[in-house]
C-alpha positions in Angstrom: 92.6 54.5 126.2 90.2 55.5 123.8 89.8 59.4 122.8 86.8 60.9 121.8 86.8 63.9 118.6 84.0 66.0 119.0 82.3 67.3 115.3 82.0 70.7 117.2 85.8 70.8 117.5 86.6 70.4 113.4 84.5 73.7 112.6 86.7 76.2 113.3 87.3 79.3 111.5 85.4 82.3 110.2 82.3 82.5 108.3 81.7 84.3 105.1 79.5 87.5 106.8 82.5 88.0 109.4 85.4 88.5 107.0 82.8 90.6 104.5 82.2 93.2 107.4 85.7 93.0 108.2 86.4 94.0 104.1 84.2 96.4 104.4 85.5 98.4 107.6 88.8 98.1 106.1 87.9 99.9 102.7 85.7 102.4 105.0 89.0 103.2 107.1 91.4 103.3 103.9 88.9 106.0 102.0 90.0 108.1 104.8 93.0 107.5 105.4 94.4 107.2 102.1 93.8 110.6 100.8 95.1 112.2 104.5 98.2 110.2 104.3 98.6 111.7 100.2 98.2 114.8 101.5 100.5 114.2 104.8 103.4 112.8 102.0 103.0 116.4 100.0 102.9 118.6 102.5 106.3 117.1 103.4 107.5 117.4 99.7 106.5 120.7 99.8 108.5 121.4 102.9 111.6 120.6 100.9 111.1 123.8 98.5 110.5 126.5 101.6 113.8 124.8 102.9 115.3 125.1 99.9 114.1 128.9 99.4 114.5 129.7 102.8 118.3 129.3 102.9 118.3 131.5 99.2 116.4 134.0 101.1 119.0 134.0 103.6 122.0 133.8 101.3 120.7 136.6 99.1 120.7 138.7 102.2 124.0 137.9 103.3 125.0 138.5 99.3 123.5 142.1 99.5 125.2 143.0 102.1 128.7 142.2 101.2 128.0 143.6 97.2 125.4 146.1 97.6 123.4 144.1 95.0 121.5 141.3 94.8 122.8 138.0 93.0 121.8 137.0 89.4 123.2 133.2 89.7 122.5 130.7 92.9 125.7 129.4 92.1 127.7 132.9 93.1 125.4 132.5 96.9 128.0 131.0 99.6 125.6 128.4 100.2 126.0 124.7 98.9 122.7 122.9 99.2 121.8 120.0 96.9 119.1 120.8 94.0 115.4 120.3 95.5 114.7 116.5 94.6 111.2 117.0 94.1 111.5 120.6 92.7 112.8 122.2 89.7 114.6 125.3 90.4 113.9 128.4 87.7 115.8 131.5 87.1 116.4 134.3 89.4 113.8 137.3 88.4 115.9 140.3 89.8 114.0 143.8 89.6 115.8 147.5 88.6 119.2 147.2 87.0 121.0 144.7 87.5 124.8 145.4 89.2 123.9 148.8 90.1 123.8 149.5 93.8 120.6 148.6 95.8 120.2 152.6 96.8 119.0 153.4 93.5 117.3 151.1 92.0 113.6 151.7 92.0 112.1 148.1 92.8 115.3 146.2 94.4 114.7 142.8 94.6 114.8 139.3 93.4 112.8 136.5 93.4 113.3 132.7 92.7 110.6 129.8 91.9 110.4 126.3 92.1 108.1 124.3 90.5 106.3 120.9 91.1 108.1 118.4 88.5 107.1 114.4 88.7 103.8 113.2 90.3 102.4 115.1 92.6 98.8 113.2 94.7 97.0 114.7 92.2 98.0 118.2 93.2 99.1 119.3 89.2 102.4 121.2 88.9 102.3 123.9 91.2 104.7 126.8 92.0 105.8 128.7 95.1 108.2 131.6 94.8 109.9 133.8 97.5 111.7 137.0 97.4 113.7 139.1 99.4 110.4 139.3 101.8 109.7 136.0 102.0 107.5 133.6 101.0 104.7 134.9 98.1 101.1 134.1 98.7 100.8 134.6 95.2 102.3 131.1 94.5 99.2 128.8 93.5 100.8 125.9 95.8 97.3 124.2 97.3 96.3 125.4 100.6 96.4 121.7 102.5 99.7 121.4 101.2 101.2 124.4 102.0 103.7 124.4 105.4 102.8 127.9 105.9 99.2 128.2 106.3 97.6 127.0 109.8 
């Protein structure tokens, strides 16, 4: 029995101009997708500050209703969530005097900010701060990024 190899069967494979367009639909695709999926990661990161000042919000309002003030520490707030990991968490910023009864002060209210710390997609360190109303548009967190815009 004798077989016969064919010289058409030994050139398999792909040739040079098939796996350059291939490269080059790949690095079209990833300069879009890269940046979406930055911005996706973010966004996500950023989610973990509202969070975070969401349940302040809410424990500053249970807070004011038991002491007729608002809190000057985090730490006195019956809530015992872990520090944001992608955040740094400043000072509370409480307005008219503190630990005298909301009634009279003038501008009753607090407000806390977290900051960007670490890397951040090329996003710089940005802030967003909340107060007894809520989220501030005033924080200069990026637009794309922010969970509360549409």
């Amino acid at each position: 029995m004798r077989t016969c190899v064919c010289a058409c069967e030994s050139n398999k494979g792909f040739t040079l101009v098939e796996l350059a367009v291939v490269i080059v639909i790949i690095g079209v695709l990833s300069a879009f997708g890269v940046p979406r999926f930055r911005q996706a990661v973010e966004r996500s990161k950023s989610g973990e500050a509202f969070s975070y000042l969401k349940a302040v919000q809410s424990a500053q309002e249970r807070y004011l209703s038991r002491n007729g003030r608002y809190s000057t520490c985090r730490y006195e707030l019956d809530i015992s969530i872990p520090e944001p990991k992608y955040f740094s968490v400043g000072p509370f910023t409480i307005y008219g005097e503190v630990g005298e009864p909301i009634e009279s002060m003038a501008e009753g209210g607090w407000q806390l900010s977290l900051t960007r710390k670490g890397p951040s997609a090329g996003y710089g360190a940005y802030e967003i701060t909340f107060s007894q109303d809520g989220f501030l548009n005033s924080s200069n967190i990026p637009a794309e990024i922010n969970p509360m815009s549409n």
